[in-house]
C-alpha positions as CSV (number, residue, x, y, z in Angstrom):
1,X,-3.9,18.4,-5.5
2,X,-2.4,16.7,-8.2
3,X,0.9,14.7,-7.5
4,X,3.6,13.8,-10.0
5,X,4.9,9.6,-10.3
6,X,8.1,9.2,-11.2
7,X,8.7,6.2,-12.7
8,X,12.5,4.5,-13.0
9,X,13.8,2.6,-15.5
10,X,13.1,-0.9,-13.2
11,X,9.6,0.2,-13.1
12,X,9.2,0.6,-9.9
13,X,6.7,4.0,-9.2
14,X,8.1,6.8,-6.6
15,X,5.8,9.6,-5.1
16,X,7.9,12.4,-5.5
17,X,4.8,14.5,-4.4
18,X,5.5,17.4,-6.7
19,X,1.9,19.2,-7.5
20,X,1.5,20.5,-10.8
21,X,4.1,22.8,-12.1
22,X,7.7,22.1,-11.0
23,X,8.4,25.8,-10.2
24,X,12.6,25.7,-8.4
25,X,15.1,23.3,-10.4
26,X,17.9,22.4,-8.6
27,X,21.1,23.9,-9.5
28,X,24.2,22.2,-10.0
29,X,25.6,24.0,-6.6
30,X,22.8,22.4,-4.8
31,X,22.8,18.9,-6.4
32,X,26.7,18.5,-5.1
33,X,25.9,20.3,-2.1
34,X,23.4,17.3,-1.2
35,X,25.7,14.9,-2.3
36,X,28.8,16.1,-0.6
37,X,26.4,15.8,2.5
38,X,25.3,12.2,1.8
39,X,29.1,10.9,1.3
40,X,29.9,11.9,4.7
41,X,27.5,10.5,6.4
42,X,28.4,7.3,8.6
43,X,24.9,5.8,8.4
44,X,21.6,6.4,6.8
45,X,20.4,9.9,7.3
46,X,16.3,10.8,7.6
47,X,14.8,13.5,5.4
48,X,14.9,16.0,8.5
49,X,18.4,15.3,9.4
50,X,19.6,16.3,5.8
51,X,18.1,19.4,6.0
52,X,19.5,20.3,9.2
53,X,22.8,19.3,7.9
54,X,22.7,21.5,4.8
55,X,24.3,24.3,5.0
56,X,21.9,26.6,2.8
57,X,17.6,25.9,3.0
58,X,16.5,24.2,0.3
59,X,12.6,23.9,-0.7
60,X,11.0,20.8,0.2
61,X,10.1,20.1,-3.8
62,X,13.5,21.0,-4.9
63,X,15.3,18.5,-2.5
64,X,13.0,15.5,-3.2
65,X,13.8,16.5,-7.2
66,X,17.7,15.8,-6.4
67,X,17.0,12.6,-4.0
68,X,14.7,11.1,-6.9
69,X,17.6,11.7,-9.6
70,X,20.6,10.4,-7.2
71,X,18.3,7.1,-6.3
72,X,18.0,7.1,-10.4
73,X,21.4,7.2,-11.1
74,X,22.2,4.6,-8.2
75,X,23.8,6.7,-5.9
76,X,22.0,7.0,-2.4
77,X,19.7,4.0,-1.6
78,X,16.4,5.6,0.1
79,X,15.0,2.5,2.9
80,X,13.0,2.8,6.0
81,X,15.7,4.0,8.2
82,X,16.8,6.6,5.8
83,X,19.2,8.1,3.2
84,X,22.4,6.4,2.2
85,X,25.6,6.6,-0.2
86,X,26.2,3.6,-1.8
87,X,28.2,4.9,-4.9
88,X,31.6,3.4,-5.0
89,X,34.2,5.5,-7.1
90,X,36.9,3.1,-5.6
91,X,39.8,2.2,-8.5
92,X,40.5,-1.1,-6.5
93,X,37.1,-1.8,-6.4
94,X,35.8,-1.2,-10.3
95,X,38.9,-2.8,-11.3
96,X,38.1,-5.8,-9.4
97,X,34.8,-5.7,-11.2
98,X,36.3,-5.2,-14.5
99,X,38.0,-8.4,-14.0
100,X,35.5,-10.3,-12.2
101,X,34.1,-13.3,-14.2
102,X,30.4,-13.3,-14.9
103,X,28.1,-16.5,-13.6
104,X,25.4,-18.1,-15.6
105,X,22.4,-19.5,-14.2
């Protein structure tokens, strides 16, 4: 079996185990289906648990596809423990950033 790398734009390599042919793209409905999931979790959620929370099955290959392009776009955070939001839409908070001042080493 031959397995797709991914690799992100720090370099860093992810095994998205996808063999050979990508044969079920995600739709839109299911990327923001996943998401809407993620954001209202409390804590980090395992591969498992997200399926059982979904409310329609996804295959395996397509649900990795939309983890590996939320972790791109620095959404969710994928550790040991899990799957976690960590996307901050907050005005408060990217205005604060906007006006934080930058330090140099």
């Amino acid at each position: 079996m031959n397995q797709k790398i991914a690799k992100e734009s720090s370099g860093r390599t992810i095994n998205i185990g996808i063999i050979q042919t990508i044969h079920h793209w995600p739709t839109l409905k299911t990327v923001l289906m996943v998401e809407d999931i993620l954001k209202k979790a409390e804590t980090a959620i395992s591969l498992e648990e997200l399926k059982r929370r979904l409310p329609n099955k996804i295959m395996d290959q397509t649900l990795r596809l939309i983890l590996v392009y939320l972790e791109g776009k620095g959404s969710i955070l994928i550790g040991k423990k899990g799957i976690i939001w960590i996307e901050n839409n907050n005005p408060k908070f990217l205005k604060l950033i906007e006006k934080s001042k930058e330090i140099e080493l």
